[in-house]
Structures are given as C-alpha cells and as structure tokens.
C-alpha positions in Angstrom: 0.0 0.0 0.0 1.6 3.4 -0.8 1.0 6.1 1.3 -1.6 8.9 0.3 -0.7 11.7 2.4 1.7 13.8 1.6 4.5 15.3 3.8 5.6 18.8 4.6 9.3 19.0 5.8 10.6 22.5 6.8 14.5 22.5 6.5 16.4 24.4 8.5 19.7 24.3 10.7 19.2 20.1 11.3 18.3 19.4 8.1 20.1 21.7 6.1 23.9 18.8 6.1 23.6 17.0 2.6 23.5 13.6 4.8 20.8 14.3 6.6 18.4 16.0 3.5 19.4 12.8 2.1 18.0 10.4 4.8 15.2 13.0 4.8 13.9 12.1 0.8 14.7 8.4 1.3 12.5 8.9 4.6 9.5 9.8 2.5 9.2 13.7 2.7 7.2 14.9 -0.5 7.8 19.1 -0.4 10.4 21.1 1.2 8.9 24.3 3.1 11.7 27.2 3.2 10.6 29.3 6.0 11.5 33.1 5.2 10.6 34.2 9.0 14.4 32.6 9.0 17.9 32.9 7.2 19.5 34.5 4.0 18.6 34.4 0.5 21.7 32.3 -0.1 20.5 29.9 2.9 17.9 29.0 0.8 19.3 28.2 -2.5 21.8 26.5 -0.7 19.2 24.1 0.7 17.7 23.7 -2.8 21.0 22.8 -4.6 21.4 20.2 -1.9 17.9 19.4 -1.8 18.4 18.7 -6.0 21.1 16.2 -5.2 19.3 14.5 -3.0 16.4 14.2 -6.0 18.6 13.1 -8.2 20.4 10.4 -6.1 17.1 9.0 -5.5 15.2 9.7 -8.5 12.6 11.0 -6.3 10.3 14.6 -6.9 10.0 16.6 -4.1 8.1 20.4 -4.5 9.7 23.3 -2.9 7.5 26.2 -1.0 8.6 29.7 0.2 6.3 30.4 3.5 6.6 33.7 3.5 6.9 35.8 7.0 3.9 38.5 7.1 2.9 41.2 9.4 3.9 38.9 12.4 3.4 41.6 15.3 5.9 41.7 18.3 7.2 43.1 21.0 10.2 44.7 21.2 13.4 43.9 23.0 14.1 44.0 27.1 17.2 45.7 28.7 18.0 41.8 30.4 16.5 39.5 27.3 13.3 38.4 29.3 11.2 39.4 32.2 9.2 37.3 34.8 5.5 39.1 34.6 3.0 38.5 37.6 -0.8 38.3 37.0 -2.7 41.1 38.3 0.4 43.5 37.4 0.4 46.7 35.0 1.6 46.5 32.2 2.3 48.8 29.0 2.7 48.3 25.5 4.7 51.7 23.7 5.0 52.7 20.4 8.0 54.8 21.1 10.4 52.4 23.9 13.7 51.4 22.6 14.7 49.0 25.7 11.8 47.3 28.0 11.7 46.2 31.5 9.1 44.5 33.8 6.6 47.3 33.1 6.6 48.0 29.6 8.1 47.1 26.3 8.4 48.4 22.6 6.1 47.5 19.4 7.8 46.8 16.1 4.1 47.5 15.1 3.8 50.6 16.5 -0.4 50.7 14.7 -1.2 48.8 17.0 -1.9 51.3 18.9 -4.7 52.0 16.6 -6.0 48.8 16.4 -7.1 48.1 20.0 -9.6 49.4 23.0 -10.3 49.5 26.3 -12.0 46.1 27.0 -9.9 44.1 24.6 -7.6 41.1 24.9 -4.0 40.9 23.5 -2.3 37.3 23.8 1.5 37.0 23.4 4.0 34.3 22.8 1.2 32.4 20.9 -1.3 32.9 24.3 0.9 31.7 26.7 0.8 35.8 28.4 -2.7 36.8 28.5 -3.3 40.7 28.9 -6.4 42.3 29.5 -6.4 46.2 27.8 -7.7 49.3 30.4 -6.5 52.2 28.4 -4.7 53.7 25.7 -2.9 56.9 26.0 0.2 58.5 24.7 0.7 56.1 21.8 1.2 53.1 24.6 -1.2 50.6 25.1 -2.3 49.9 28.8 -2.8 46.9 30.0 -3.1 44.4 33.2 -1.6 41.0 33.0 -4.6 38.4 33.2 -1.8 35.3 32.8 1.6 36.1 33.6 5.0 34.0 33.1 8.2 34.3 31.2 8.2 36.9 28.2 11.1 37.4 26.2 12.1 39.5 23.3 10.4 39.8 20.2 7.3 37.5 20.8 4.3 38.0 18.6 0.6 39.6 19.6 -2.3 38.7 18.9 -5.6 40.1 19.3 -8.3 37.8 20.6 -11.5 37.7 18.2 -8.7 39.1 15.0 -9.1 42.8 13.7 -5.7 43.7 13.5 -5.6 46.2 10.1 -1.3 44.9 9.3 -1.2 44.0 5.1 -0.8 40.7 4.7 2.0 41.4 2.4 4.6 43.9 4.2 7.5 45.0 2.3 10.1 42.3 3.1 7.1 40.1 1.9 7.1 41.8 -1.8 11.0 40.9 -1.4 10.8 38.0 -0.7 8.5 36.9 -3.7 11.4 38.1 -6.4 13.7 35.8 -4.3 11.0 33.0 -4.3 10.8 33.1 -7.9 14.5 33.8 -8.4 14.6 29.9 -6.9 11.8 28.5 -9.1 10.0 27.6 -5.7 6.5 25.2 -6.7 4.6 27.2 -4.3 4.4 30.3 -2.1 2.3 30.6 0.6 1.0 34.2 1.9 1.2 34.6 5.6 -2.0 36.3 7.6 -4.4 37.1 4.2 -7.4 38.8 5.4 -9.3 38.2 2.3 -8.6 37.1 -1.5 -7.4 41.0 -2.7 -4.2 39.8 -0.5 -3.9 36.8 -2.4 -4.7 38.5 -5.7 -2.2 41.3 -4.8 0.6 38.2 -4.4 -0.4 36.6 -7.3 0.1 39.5 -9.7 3.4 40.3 -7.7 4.7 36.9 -8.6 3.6 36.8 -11.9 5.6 40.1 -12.5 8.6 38.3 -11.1 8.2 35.6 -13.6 6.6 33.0 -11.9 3.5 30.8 -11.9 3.9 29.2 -8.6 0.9 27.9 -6.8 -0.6 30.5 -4.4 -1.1 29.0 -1.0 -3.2 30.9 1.4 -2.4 30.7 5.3 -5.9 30.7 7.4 -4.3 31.9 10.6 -7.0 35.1 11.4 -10.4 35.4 12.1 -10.9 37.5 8.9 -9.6 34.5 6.8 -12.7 32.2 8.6 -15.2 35.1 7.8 -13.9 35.4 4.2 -13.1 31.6 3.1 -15.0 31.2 0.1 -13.2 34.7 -1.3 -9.8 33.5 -0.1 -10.5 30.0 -1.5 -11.5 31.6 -4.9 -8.0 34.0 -5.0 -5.8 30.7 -4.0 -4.2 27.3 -5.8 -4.1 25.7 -2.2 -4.5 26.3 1.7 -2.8 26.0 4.4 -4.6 25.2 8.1 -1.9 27.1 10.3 -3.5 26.0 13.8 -0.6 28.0 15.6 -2.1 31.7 15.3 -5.0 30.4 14.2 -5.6 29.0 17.8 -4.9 32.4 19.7 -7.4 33.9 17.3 -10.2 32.1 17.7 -9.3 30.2 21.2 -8.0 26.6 20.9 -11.1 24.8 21.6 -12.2 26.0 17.9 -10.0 24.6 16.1 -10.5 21.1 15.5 -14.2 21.7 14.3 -12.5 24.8 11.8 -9.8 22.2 10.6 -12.5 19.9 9.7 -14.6 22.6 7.9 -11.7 24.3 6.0 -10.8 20.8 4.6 -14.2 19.8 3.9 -14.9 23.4 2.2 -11.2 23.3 0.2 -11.6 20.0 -1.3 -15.0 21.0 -2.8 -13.4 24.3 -4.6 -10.7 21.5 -6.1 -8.0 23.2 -3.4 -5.3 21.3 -2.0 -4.9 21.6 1.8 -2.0 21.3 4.4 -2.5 20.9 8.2 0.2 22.4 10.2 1.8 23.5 13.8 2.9 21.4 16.2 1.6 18.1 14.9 4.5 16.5 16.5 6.6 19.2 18.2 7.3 16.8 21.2 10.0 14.9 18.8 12.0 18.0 18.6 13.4 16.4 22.0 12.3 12.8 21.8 12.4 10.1 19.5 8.9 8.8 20.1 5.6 10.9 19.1 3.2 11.1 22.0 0.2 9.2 21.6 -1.9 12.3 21.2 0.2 13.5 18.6 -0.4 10.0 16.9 -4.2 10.9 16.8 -3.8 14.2 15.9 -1.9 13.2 12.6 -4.2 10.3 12.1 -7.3 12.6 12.3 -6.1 15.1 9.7 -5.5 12.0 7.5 -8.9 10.8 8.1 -10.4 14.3 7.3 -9.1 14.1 3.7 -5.7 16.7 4.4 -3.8 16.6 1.2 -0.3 16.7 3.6 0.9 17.1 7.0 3.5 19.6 7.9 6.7 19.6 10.2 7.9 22.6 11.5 10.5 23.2 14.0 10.4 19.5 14.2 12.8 18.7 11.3 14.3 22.2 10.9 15.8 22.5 14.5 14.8 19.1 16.0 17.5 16.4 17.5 15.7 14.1 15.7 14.2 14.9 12.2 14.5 11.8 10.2 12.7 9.9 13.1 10.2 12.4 13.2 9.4 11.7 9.0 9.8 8.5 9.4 7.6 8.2 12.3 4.7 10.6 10.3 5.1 8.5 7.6 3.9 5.0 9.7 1.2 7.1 11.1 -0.4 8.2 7.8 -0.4 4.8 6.0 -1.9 3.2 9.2 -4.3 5.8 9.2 -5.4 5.6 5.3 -6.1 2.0 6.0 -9.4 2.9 8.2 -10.2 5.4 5.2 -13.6 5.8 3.5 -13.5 4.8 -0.4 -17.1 4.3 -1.2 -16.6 6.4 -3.9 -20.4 6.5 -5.1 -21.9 8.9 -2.3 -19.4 11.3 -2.7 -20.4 11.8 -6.7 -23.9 12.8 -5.2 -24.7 16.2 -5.5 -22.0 17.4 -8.1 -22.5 18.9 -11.4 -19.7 19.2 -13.5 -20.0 21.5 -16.1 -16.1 21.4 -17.7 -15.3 18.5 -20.2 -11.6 18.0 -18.7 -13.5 18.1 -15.6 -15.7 15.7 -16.8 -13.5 13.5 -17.8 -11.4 13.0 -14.8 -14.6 12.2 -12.6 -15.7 9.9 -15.7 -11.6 8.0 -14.7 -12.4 7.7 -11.0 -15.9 5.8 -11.7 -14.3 3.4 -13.7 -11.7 3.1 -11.6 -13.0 2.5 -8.9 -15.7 -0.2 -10.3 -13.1 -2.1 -12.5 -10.8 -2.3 -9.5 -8.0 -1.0 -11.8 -4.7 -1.1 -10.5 -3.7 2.7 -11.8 -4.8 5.8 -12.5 -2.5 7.5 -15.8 -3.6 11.3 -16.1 -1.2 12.5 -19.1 -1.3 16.5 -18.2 0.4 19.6 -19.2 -0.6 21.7 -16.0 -1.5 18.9 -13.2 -5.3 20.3 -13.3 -6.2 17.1 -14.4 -4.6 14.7 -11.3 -5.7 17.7 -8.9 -9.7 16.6 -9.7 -9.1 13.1 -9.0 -7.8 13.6 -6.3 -10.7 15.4 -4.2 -12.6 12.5 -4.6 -10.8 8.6 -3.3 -11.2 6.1 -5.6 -8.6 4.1 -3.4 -6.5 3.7 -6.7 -2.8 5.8 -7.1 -2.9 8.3 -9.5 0.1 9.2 -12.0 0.4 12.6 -13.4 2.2 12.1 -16.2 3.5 15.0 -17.7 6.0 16.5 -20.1 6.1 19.7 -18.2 8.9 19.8 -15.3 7.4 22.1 -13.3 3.9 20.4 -13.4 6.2 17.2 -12.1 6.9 19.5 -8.9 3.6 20.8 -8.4 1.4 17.7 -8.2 3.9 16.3 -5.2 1.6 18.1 -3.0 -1.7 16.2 -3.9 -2.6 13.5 -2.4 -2.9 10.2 -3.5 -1.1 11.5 -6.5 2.6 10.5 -7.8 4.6 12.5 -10.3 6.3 10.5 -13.3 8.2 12.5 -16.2 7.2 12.0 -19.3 10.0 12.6 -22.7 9.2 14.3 -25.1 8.3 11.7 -27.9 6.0 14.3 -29.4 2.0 14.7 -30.2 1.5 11.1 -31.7 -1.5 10.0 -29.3 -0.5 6.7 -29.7 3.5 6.9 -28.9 2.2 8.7 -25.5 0.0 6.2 -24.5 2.7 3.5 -25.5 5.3 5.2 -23.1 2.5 6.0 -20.5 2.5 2.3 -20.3 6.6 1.5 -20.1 7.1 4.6 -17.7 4.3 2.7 -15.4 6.0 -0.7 -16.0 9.5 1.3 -14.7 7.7 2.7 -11.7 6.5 -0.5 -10.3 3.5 0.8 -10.2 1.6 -2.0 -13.0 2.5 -4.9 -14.8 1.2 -6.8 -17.6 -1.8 -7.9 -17.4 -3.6 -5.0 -14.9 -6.0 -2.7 -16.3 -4.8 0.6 -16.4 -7.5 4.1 -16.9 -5.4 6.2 -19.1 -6.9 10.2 -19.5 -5.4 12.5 -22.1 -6.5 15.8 -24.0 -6.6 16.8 -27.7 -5.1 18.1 -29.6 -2.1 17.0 -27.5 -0.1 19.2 -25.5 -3.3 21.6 -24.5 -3.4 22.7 -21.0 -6.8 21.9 -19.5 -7.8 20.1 -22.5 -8.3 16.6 -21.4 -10.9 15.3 -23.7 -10.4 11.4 -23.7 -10.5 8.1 -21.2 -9.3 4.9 -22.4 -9.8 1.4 -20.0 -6.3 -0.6 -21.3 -4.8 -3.6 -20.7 -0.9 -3.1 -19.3 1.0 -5.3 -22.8 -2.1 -5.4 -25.4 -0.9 -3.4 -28.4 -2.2 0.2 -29.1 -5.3 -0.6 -31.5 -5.8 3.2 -33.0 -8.8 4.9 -33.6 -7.7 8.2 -35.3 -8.1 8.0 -39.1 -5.4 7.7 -41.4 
C-alpha cells in the first residue's frame, strides 16, 4: 500500500547537512517548506541545490515552498533579554520604547496602537501571556496582565476575536517573492491574508517576477474564517496554520474549523495542508506522543492533502525519526479510510469537459478495480480533480512539463512521473505512459490501467479522452489515417 498523504518538511539548521536531507527524501518527505521568517537568501538556495542532489540520487520529486513571513506583530526587545510578569500587574505596550523592562516594552508594530480598545484582549507568545487592555494613551497601550510568566524579546501579539488592520503582504514580503521566484519555488504561501485582494495582490506580484507558482493561502485570522470562500477563490491551495490560528479564535475552535476548512477546500478542487505542532514533542524525543499519533491520524482521516513539520525537522534532535515516524502514522491511518466512492459523486455537477473526464476515470476506476490511474497532463489540473474525490487507486500525473512534475507532489494520492518528449502522436504517448508505469513498479502486464489524455495533445486543461487498457495489449488506433 503506498502512502496517500503527503509530507511537509521544513528545513532548516538540522536538516540543512547534505546527509541528513538525504536520509530526509529516502524517509518519504514529498515538499520542502523554506521558511522566510528565517535565514539569507543564499540559505535558501543553498538548501535547494542540496535538496536537487538528494532528488537526483534518489530519483525522487519533491516540491519546494517559500512560507513567506507576514505582518507577524511583536514586542520589542528587554534591557536583560526576558522578564518574569505577575498576573494582576500593570503593564504597557509603547509605540516609542527602545529597551523594555518589567513594566513595559516596545512594538515593532507601533499601529497597533490603533487597532485596539479599552476592553480588549491581546495574547503574546502564541497565548501563553494573557493581557487584558484598560486604556490607551500617549501612543502606549495599557494593560493588566490576566496570565503572567516568562516573556522574552520579540514575541508575537495577537488580538483575541482578530481585527488587526497589518497587510498581509509587508515590504520584506514583496521581497521576498522576487527571491522565491528567483529559486523556481512550486509554491508560495502568503502569511496572515485577510481576504482574497491579499492573495490576488501576491499573485500578480509573482507573476511580474516571472513565476507561476501555486498561491497557498495561510488561514491563521479570524478575517480569513469570515472570508473563506473569497480566499478559496483567490488561492491554488490552503494551508490550516493551527498556531495563530488558535490564539485567534481560542484553541477549543480549532478542531471543528480544521475539519470545515478541509471539507470546504476540497470541494473548490483546493489542496490543503494541516500544520503546527503536529509533532513538536520529537523536537526532544524520539517517540511521538500518543496524542500527537491521533492528531496526525485525524487530519488523515479528514481528507488533508499533507501534514506539515515545522520546527520538528528544521531544529529538532531528531528529524528523520520524526518523518519516518509521520510516515507509519499516515499509512496506518489511510487504511481505516472511506473509499465508497459513489456517495461522494452525489450532488456534483460538473460542467467542464476536462472536468468531466477526470470524474468519468475515477468511476471506472473505482468499479473495474484497476490497478492505476495514468492522467497525461500539461498543467497537473487534471490529477488535482481526481484527487478530491478517493477512488482508493494511485494516481500518476504524467506529464512532459517539469514544473507540473513539482507541483502535483503536494496532492494526495497523486505521484509524479516524467514523461520525454516523444511528441504529439497520441498513440507513442499512451505507448510510453505504459513503459514509464511498467518502470515505476507501479503496474505490470496484465492489470488494467485508466489512461486520461487531451486533444489536440499538448493543451493545458484540454483533457478530452478516457481509455480502459490492458498493461501489454498493443495500441489498437482509432484516429483516421
């Protein structure tokens, strides 16, 4: 049984040595996340040469994503590093503090000021300090610590309930695209987006820098939840960062709003990835915890596209163990998965052809009990369909476009395989559709195979055509000669 669920690795400082990134894509991981919050330009394209190594040793396709930073709020910095804050204590945010101490401390955000009231609740260090606002005056934000603790320089705020005004896209953001594209990264995903204009906005940016990565959209506010469907619209993929997310909207929200957003995604044909802390105890151990175990096994079981690993594999002690471990828990999980592919065709209209098409492949995939599912495509559009819907049979995006190859590794249940370039003779791409499966592993002679392709060949979003074959029967042509 292959496993369906794709994997998210972030690399950073532990997985950045060419030895490890190398027991990293033998370990299974399926896309690379390069997190800008962190390192240099030149970090990153030094990850990605050694990440292409790595590919190429193992013949293996892995997609590469810029997360880009965003209008991350935070304090400033403290005279000592960190002070010890008491519950019931005064406390006070100010625009204009260059070094804090145990009473107050500076923005980087200094709009904030402007963005909060009397009566409102600001959470810092992702909600572990809990501060209750009395008063603004003075461009400084007054406040009385509800939850005290440890708070140390530059941790985030966040406003309980969301309406924080910050772009989604600040200016190291708009940077940061050119570099993304400057790499050729698959995907780019837009930190904090209020609404789809923010996505729209980093869509045209990118396509000014030359590229035509997928948009991923981050649902970490409250303004994303309120605007989904607009966001969903604006986006390629999504991304359901439960980190700020869950200081937003309080914790206790978020497992129903990780189901929803995955339900919702899928049915727009968007690919989804469910992040934070899925198992953030292996940073320090080599075992998950067991409720980490479910955690995973629940976004599996909810239809996620991929898991993600943050700090886990970019500063853990043990990120190989940690991929290796996420891998076990995703196959056992897909076991116990629903494929009663009839119900979930109830209900849907499809009014494209190519669309069409690709529903048309799962049906008879699903009732012939083939053993694959070929999807010759130019853009991947084709092998994203299928896969919304489980027909419990792999899918192969075969295309002759090398980005495309890069793109699908996020979809699940779906498995890149690069096609030559023998041309537009129907026939002589069907004939090596077959051989590259046959090379794969994934059929032999003998199995049926559903083979989707569009004409005129070579037509993004053109697919036109399903043909049931037999892996070794000779190509019988139906074009006139």
């Amino acid at each position: 049984m292959q496993r369906t669920t794709k994997i998210v690795a972030t690399l950073g400082p532990s997985s950045s040595d060419p030895a490890v990134l190398n027991q990293l894509v033998a370990a299974g991981i399926d896309v690379v996340r390069l997190n800008f919050s962190h390192g240099t330009a030149e970090d990153h394209r030094s990850r990605m040469d050694n990440l292409r190594l790595a590919m190429s040793a193992q013949s293996r396709s892995i997609g590469v994503m810029a997360d880009l930073q965003g209008p991350k709020i935070r304090i400033g910095k403290f005279a000592d590093r960190k002070v010890q804050l008491k519950s019931g204590q005064s406390f006070t945010l100010a625009a204009r503090c260059e070094s804090g101490d145990a009473t107050r401390v500076g923005l980087d955000y200094p709009e904030l000021v402007d963005d909060v009231a009397a009566g409102d609740v600001l959470l810092l260090d992702d909600g572990r300090i809990v501060m209750d606002v009395v008063g603004i005056a003075d461009d400084e934000i007054r406040c009385t610590v509800r939850h005290g603790g440890e708070l140390s320089n530059n941790k985030g705020i966040n406003k309980l309930g969301g309406g924080l005004s910050a772009p989604a896209l600040t200016a190291k953001d708009k940077a940061d695209i050119r570099t993304a594209a400057a790499l050729m990264v698959d995907y780019v995903a837009v930190s904090f987006p209020k609404s789809g204009d923010d996505l729209r906005k980093a869509r045209k940016l990118l396509a000014n820098a030359g590229s035509n990565a997928l948009l991923i959209a981050k649902i970490e506010r409250v303004e994303a939840i309120q605007n989904l469907d607009d966001i969903l619209a604006a986006c390629d993929g999504v991304m359901v960062a439960r980190g700020d997310l869950a200081v937003e909207v309080g914790d206790a929200a978020v497992p129903a709003l990780q189901k929803r957003i995955i339900r919702t995604a899928r049915e727009r044909n968007r690919f989804v990835i469910t992040a934070t802390q899925m198992m953030e105890s292996m940073i320090h151990s080599p075992i998950p915890t067991r409720a980490e175990v479910s955690d995973v096994a629940n976004a599996v079981l909810d239809g996620t596209d991929a898991v993600m690993l943050s700090a886990e594999t970019a500063a853990g002690e043990y990120p190989v163990q940690t991929v290796e471990a996420m891998a076990r828990i995703c196959l056992e999980a897909e076991k116990s998965a629903d494929t009663s592919l009839d119900k979930q065709f109830l209900d849907r209209v499809f009014t494209r052809i190519d669309q069409s098409i690709a529903m048309a492949a799962l049906f008879a995939a699903s009732h012939l009990k083939v053993k694959a599912i070929a999807a010759l495509t130019e853009s991947g559009a084709t092998a994203l369909w299928m896969s919304r819907l489980d027909a419990g049979v792999p899918i192969y995006a075969l295309t002759q476009d090398v980005r495309t190859r890069y793109k699908v590794s996020v979809f699940k249940g779906v498995y890149p395989v690069m096609m030559g370039q023998t041309g537009h003779n129907r026939d002589d791409l069907l004939q090596e559709a077959e051989e590259q499966l046959i090379r794969a592993g994934a059929v032999k002679p003998g199995d049926l195979i559903v083979l989707t392709i569009g004409e005129p060949i070579g037509t993004p979003g053109g697919t036109n055509t399903l043909k049931i074959v037999q892996v070794g029967d000779p190509v019988i042509s139906d074009q006139p000669t």
